[in-house]
Every structure is written in C-alpha cells, then in structure tokens.
C-alpha positions in Angstrom: 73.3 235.4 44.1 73.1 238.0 41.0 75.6 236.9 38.1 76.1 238.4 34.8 77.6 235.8 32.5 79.7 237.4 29.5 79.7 235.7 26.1 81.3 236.6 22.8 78.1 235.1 20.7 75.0 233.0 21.1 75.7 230.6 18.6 76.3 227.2 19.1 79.9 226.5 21.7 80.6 224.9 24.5 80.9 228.5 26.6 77.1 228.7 25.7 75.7 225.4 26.3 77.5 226.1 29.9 76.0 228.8 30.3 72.4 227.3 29.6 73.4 224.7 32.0 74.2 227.1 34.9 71.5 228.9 34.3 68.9 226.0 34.0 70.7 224.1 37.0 71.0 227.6 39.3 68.9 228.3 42.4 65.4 229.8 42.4 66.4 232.5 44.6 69.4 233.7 42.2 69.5 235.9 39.1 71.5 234.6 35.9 71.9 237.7 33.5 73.8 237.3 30.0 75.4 239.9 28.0 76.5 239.0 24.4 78.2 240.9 22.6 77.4 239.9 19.5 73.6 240.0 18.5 71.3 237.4 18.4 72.1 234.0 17.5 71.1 230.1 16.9 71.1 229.4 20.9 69.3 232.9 21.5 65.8 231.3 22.2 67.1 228.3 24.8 69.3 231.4 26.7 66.7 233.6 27.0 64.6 231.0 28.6 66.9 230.2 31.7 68.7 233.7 32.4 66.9 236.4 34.3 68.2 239.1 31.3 70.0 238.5 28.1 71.2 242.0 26.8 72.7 242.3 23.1 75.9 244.8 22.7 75.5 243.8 18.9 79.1 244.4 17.9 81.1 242.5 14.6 83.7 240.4 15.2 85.3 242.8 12.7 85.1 245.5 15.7 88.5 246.2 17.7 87.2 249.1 20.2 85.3 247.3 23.0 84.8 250.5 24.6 80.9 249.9 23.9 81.0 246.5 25.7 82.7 247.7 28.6 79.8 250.3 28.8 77.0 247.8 27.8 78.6 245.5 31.0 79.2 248.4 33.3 75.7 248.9 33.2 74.2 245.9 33.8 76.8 245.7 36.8 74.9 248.6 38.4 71.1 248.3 37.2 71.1 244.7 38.1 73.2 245.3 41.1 75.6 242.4 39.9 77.8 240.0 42.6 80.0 238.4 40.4 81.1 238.6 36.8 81.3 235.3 35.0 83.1 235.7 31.5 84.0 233.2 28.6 86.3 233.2 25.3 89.0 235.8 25.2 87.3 238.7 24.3 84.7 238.6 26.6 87.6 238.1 29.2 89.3 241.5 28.0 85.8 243.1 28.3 85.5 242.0 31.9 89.6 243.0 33.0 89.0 246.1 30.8 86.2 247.3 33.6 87.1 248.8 36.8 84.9 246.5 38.6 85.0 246.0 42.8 83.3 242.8 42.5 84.8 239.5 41.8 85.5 238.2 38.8 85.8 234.4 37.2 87.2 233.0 34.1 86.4 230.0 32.1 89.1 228.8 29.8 87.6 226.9 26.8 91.0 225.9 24.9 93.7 223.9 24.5 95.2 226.9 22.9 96.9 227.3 19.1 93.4 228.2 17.4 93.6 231.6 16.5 92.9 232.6 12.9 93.5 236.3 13.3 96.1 238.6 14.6 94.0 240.4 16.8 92.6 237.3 18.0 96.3 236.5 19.5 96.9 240.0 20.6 94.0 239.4 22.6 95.1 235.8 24.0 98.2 237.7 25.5 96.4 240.8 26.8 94.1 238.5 28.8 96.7 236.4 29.8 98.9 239.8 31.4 96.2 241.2 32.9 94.9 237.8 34.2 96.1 238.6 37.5 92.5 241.0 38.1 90.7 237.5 37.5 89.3 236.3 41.0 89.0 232.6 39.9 90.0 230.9 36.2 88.3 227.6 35.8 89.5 225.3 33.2 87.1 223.1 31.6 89.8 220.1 31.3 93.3 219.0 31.7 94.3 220.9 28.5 92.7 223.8 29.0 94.6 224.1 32.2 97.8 223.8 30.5 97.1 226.8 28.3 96.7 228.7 31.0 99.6 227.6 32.9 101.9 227.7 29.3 100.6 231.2 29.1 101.7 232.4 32.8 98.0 233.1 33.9 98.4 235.5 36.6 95.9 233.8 38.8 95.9 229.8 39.4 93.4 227.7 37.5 91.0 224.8 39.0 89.1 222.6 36.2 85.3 222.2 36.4 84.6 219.6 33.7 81.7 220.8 31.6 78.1 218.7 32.0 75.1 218.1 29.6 71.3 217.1 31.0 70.5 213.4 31.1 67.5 213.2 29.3 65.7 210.0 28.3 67.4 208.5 26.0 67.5 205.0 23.9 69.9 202.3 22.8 67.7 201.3 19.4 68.4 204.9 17.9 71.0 204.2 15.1 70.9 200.7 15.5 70.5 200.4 11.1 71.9 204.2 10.3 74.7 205.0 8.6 75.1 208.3 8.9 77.5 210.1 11.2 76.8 213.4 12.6 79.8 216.7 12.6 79.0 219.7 15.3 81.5 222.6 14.6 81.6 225.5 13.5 83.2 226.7 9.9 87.2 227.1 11.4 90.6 225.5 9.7 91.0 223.7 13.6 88.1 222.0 13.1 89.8 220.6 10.0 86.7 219.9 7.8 89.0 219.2 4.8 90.2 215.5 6.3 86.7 215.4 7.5 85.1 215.1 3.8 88.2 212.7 3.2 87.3 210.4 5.4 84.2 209.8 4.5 85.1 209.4 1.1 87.2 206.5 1.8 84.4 205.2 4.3 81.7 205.0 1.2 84.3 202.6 -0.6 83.2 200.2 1.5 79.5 201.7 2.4 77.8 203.5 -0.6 75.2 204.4 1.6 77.3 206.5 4.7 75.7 209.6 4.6 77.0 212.9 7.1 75.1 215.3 8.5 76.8 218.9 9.6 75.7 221.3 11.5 77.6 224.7 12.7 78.1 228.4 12.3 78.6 229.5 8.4 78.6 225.2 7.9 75.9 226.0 4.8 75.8 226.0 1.3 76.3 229.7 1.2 79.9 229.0 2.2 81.9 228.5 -1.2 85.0 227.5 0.6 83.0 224.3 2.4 81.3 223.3 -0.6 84.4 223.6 -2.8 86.0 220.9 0.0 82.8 218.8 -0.7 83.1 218.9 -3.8 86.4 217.9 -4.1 86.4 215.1 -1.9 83.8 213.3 -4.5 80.7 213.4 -1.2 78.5 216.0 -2.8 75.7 213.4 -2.7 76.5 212.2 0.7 76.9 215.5 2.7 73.5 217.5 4.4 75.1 221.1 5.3 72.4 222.2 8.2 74.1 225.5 9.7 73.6 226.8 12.8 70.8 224.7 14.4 68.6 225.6 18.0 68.7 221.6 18.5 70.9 218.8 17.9 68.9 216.1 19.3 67.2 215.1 15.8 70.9 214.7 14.1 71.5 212.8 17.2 68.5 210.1 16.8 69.0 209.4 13.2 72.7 209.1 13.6 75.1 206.1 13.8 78.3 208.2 15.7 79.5 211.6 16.1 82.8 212.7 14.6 85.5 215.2 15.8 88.2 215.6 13.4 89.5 218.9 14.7 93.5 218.7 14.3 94.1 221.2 16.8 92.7 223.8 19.5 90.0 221.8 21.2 89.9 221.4 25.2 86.8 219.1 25.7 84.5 219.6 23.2 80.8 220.0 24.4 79.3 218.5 21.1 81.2 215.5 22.5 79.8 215.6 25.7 75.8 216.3 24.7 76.6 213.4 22.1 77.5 210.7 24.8 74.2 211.9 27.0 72.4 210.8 23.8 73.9 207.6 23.6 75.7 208.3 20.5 79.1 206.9 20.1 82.2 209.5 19.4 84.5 209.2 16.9 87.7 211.6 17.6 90.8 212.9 17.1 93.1 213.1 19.8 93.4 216.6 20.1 92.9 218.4 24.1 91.0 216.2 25.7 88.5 214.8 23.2 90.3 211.2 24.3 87.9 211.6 27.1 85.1 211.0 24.6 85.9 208.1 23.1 84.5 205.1 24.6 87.5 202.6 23.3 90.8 203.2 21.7 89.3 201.9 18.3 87.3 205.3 18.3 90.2 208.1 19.4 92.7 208.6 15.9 95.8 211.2 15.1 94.5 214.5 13.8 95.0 215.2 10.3 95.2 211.3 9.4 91.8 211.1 7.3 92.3 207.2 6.6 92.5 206.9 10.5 89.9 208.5 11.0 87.7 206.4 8.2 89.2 203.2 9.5 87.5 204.4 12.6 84.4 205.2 11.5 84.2 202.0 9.8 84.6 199.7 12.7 81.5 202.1 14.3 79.1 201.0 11.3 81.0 197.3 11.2 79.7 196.6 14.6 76.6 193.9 14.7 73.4 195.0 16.4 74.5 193.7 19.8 77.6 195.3 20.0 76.2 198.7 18.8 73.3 198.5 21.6 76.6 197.7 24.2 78.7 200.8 22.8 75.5 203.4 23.0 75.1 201.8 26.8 78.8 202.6 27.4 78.5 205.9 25.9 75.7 207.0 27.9 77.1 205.6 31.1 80.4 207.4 30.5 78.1 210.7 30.6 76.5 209.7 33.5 79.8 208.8 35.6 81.5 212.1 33.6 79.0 214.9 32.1 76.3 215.4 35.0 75.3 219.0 35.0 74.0 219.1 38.0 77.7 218.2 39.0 79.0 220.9 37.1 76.5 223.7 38.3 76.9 222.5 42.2 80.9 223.4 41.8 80.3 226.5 39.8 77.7 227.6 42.4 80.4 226.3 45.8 83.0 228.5 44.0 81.1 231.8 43.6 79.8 231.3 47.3 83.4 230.8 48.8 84.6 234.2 46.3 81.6 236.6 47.9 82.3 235.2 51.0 86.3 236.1 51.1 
C-alpha cells in the first residue's frame, strides 16, 4: 500500500505520535509518505525516520489560502502514485476534501470538540463537517470524539480506533521518592494551564518540595502570558518550562504522575496514553475521555476545580512505597490491555485494505 498521511504540524500531538506509530508499526512492503503543512517541527526527526517521504508545504497558521497545500498534496498524490489519503486536524481535512482526488480518502477525528480559539478555526470545523460526505472512512479516536462528529452531522459514519503507544521496557522503581509531576500540552486556554499552576500551589502547602515539569509548544519562558500565570500563582521556583521536546521519556522517569488539567476539548489525550506505557500514573480531569486514563476514581477530577485537582495530586505523592509500585503496575497494565500499537496499526491497516478493495 502507498499512503500519504496529512498533518497540520510536526510538533508534538496525538495526530503525530499516530502517525509515527502507523508508520513504525506498517508493513515492509508499504510506503508511508507525510505532508506537513507547516515546516519543521519538535517530532520532525522521529517522523522522518519511519515514513518513506516527509514533504514540508511550510505555510503559517496565520495563512487562510490553502491553495498551496492542495498543490503541495496533489503532487505527491501523482509522483508517489498514492492509494489512499490519510488526513488529521481540521485543516489538513479541508486540504484533502479541497482536492479532486479519485482515490479514497480517511479521516481521523482528534476532538471532543469546543476548542477553537479562532474564527477561522470554526469556519473550518463546519466546512469539513459539510463537505464530510467526500470522506471514504472517519475514524474517531474515542467515544467523544465520535460524538463530535455525530453532533456535527458528519456526512459519512464514524468507527473509533483507539490510539496506541509502544510498550517499551519499563520499571516500577522510577518515581518511587519523586515529587514532581510532569504536564504535556501545548500553550492553548483548553489546556487550562491557569488552574494548573493553582494546583500545585495548594499541593506545596503540604509538600515544599513538589516540583512540575512542562513541556509543549510555545510552553517556554519566551511566552509572557505563561510566565505571568507562574508567576502569579506564587510557583516560580517550582515550575521547569521545557518547550517543545523530541522525547518525553526523561520527564517520564524522574516523575511521580502526569497531569491533564485541560477543562475542555480533549478526546483521549495521547500524552496520557504514552504516560501509562511508562508506568506513570495520570492525574486528570474529566474532560472527553481522559477518564479512561485514570487508573482509580481518586485520580479523575472536574475541570476547572484547581483544589480538586491538588487534592488529587496529593493522594498520588501520599501513597507509601508499596502502593506507588501497585499503581505504576496498574498503570502499565491498563496500557497493555488498552494502548497496544500494534492493535491500533492492524485496524488502521484492515480498514485501508477493505476501502482499496471496494
């Protein structure tokens, strides 16, 4: 098979750590080619080494014309002598439906919906969801993320393929003595840093020491807005802003949990997922999915509810040696049972076979 993936960015998401996966997990005899279009980005290097091509339209999110990405993929669709057209996040859809393409054509859905900051972003949301009709296949990647597309009368119906993560070696002593909790996401009001930075405020009252390590696109200091929430919430001494980073697994072996505290928009976040393949315990708001994450109802809290979601965090770093060994085991085997990528891959690969067969 010869796929061409679409992909607004290359920066750290859940649309490109599936890609990654489908293109480390795909067959020998099968081409994976990426187009991005955006330019290079934090994930850049781990794409490039699993897809066949990676091709870089290098357009600004600023940009409203996709006339150049419909080029860009119109191109590749001929030189490469594409199959099937693979396409994730809104605007990579409306590149895909934008093209006069005779092959078919799949959707991923990566949202719970209600997380556009911009106009245009929403204008796209409902041009994608008229025209979803020219989609082939849409594949949600949970339960919620099949109800956006149902609330939003998607043309064509929608099947979910949960998203995976490798199982790598892992072990239950990491974190064992750390206090430190680790936050994936990307600079965006849904991911509701704010209550975040509360949180842990109310979580040093107790432990001086509870330190939180961030990592995520324009999450730096060079981002006035972030550091004036650090700042605010009294954590400046207790908050490590990494940015964009290629690889989370040293956040993840020096780390006592991860935390979601997005109050809306997420589906099933795959920070959550690569966190439970690590053994690392999740710590989440109850927004989409992310319930799925949690390994006990102790862990899962209402958005927006920063003493919630300290109480929570609390209980994580309260928990005795023994009991902390038992909840990385339980979070590890809930990624085994859930988040296999080679799971993931095998549907992926079973549903572009039966749409080139039809």
């Amino acid at each position: 098979m010869r796929i061409l993936h679409l992909v607004n960015d290359a920066q750290t998401g859940g649309a490109q750590t599936l890609i990654e996966a489908l293109g480390r997990e795909a067959d020998e005899r099968d081409q994976i080619h990426l187009l991005v279009l955006m330019g290079r980005g934090s994930l850049s290097t781990r794409l490039e080494e699993v897809a066949t091509s990676v091709s870089y339209v290098g357009m600004k999110q600023r940009d409203v014309f996709p006339a150049r990405a419909v080029r860009a993929m119109n191109r590749l669709v001929k030189r490469h002598h594409i199959e099937l057209v693979h396409s994730h996040l809104m605007q990579s859809d409306l590149i895909s439906l934008l093209s006069p393409l005779k092959i078919p054509r799949v959707s991923t859905v990566h949202t719970s919906g209600a997380h556009e900051s911009r106009a245009i972003s929403g204008l796209v949301g409902k041009v994608v969801a008229r025209l979803s009709g020219r989609f082939n296949a849409v594949v949600a990647c949970s339960a919620s993320a099949q109800r956006y597309a149902q609330r939003n009368n998607y043309r064509s119906q929608s099947s979910i393929i949960l998203n995976g993560t490798q199982l790598d070696g892992w072990s239950v002593e990491n974190g064992v003595s750390s206090q430190n909790f680790v936050h994936l996401a990307r600079w965006h009001e849904m991911k509701d840093h704010s209550n975040l930075f509360q949180a842990l405020r109310i979580v040093r009252e107790s432990f001086p020491a509870a330190a939180l390590h961030c990592a995520g696109l324009n999450v730096d200091a060079d981002n006035p807005a972030i550091t004036e929430l650090i700042n605010s919430a009294g954590v400046d001494d207790a908050v490590t802003l990494h940015g964009s980073v290629q690889s989370v697994k040293p956040l993840f072996d020096t780390s006592r949990g991860l935390v979601i505290s997005s109050s809306h928009g997420e589906a099933l976040p795959m920070a959550g997922i690569e966190a439970l393949s690590s053994g690392l315990p999740v710590v989440t708001t109850d927004v989409g999915d992310c319930a799925e994450l949690a390994i006990g109802n102790d862990y899962l809290v209402a958005p927006r509810q920063p003493e919630e979601l300290a109480e929570a965090m609390l209980k994580l770093i309260q928990l005795d040696p023994a009991r902390y060994r038992a909840a990385r085991a339980q979070a590890r085997g809930r990624a085994e049972q859930r988040f296999d990528e080679r799971v993931t891959a095998q549907k992926y690969r079973k549903l572009y076979q039966q749409l080139l067969a039809a």
